[in-house]
Phi, psi and omega in degrees: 000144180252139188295101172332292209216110169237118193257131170199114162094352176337091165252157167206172186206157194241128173050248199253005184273118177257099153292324177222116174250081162082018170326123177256118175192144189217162198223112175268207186277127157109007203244123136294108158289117179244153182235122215258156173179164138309158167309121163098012200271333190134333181330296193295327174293309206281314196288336164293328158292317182307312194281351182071044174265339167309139160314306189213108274161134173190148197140178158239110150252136195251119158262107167073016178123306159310112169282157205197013181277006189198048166237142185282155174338305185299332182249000156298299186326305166321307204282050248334071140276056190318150186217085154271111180276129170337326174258029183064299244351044165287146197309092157328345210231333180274127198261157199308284203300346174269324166304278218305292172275007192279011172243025182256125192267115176319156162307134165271198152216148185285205216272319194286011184093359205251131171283146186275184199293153158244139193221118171254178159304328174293324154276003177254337159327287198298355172243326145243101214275346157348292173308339194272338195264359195241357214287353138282355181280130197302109174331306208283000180253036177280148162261190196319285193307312211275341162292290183311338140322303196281329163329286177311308191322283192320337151283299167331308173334302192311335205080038173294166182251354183225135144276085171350207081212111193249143216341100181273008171238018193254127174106346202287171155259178210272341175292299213307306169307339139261005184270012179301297183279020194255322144354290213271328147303346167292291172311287178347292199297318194266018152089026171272178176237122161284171133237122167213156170291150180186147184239334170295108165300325182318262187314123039260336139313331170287329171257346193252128139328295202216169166218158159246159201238098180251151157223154160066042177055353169246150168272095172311339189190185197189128183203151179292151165267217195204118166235151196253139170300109164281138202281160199057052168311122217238144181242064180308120203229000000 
């Protein structure tokens, strides 16, 4: 596997609060990463830096080949880094299918010239087939799990060749959280990669390759998961 998303020396800070202190990490192409902590370790912090949404930020990050350390959000976004924030902020006012398309992105290619995964609306159905039965409906008359399906979808729609994913179980119900990890094995086979936060050890043994262990914004330790096969696995291909 070849290196995706390479992080070195990551500091970021809210006002005069230093929250990600020299975080080292790195994602190869096709890898789930999890980044494991208590509430307030930093998790949530680190993946906003990476994505450039922090106030103030320093370190090198490398994407798909591209330092990406002093590029604003949008265009880290252009070059296919996808980002689900803990709180969905999907458009409320919008029906599943108009979210859907305002997050759609031309085809990519990974880095070698080779086309990445394409992802429509019909295929992101087979993964959360939830969605396929709503396609008028208004975010705001959704519930929680069901925003957060459509939060994941509407990133996709971009192609990403990387996902954010900040804590994509927390609050969910137990179907929802699998069809979260049937989701995040769907990409693997295409060789896409994730990173997410997380505090659920299960899910995150379940789905994660490797983890990193942050607390107090640094990262303490670095250890493999495990991922266990979910029976019907679905590969939109």
């Amino acid at each position: 596997m070849s290196t995706l998303l390479e992080v070195r020396g990551l500091n970021a800070w809210y006002g005069a609060a230093h929250v990600v202190l020299d975080v080292d990490l790195q994602v190869q192409r096709g890898e789930v990463v999890g980044l494991m902590g208590r509430n307030g370790a930093g998790k949530s912090s680190t993946l906003k830096a990476i994505m450039g949404l922090m106030p103030r930020r320093t370190g090198e990050i490398r994407f798909a080949g591209s330092e990406i350390s002093h590029a604003p959000t949008h265009e880290v976004a252009r070059r296919g880094l996808g980002f689900v924030p803990e709180n969905r902020r999907i458009f409320s006012e919008l029906t599943v299918l108009e979210n859907l398309e305002v997050g759609r992105q031309a085809p990519r290619r990974w880095p070698d010239g080779t086309d990445a995964p394409l992802w429509t609306p019909e295929k992101l159905f087979q993964v959360f087939p939830n969605l396929a039965s709503m396609l008028d409906r208004l975010g705001s008359r959704m519930s929680g799990g069901e925003q957060q399906m459509l939060a994941v979808a509407r990133t996709l729609m971009g192609n990403p060749l990387l996902v954010l994913l900040d804590e994509p179980t927390e609050g969910m119900a137990p179907l929802i959280v699998e069809q979260m990890a049937r989701m995040i094995q769907a990409l693997k086979t295409q060789g896409v990669s994730v990173l997410l936060s997380e505090q659920n050890e299960h899910f995150a043994a379940m789905v994660c390759d490797r983890v990193y262990l942050i607390d107090q914004g640094q990262v303490r330790a670095a250890a493999h998961g495990r991922m266990n096969a979910m029976p019907d696995r679905l590969d939109p291909t």
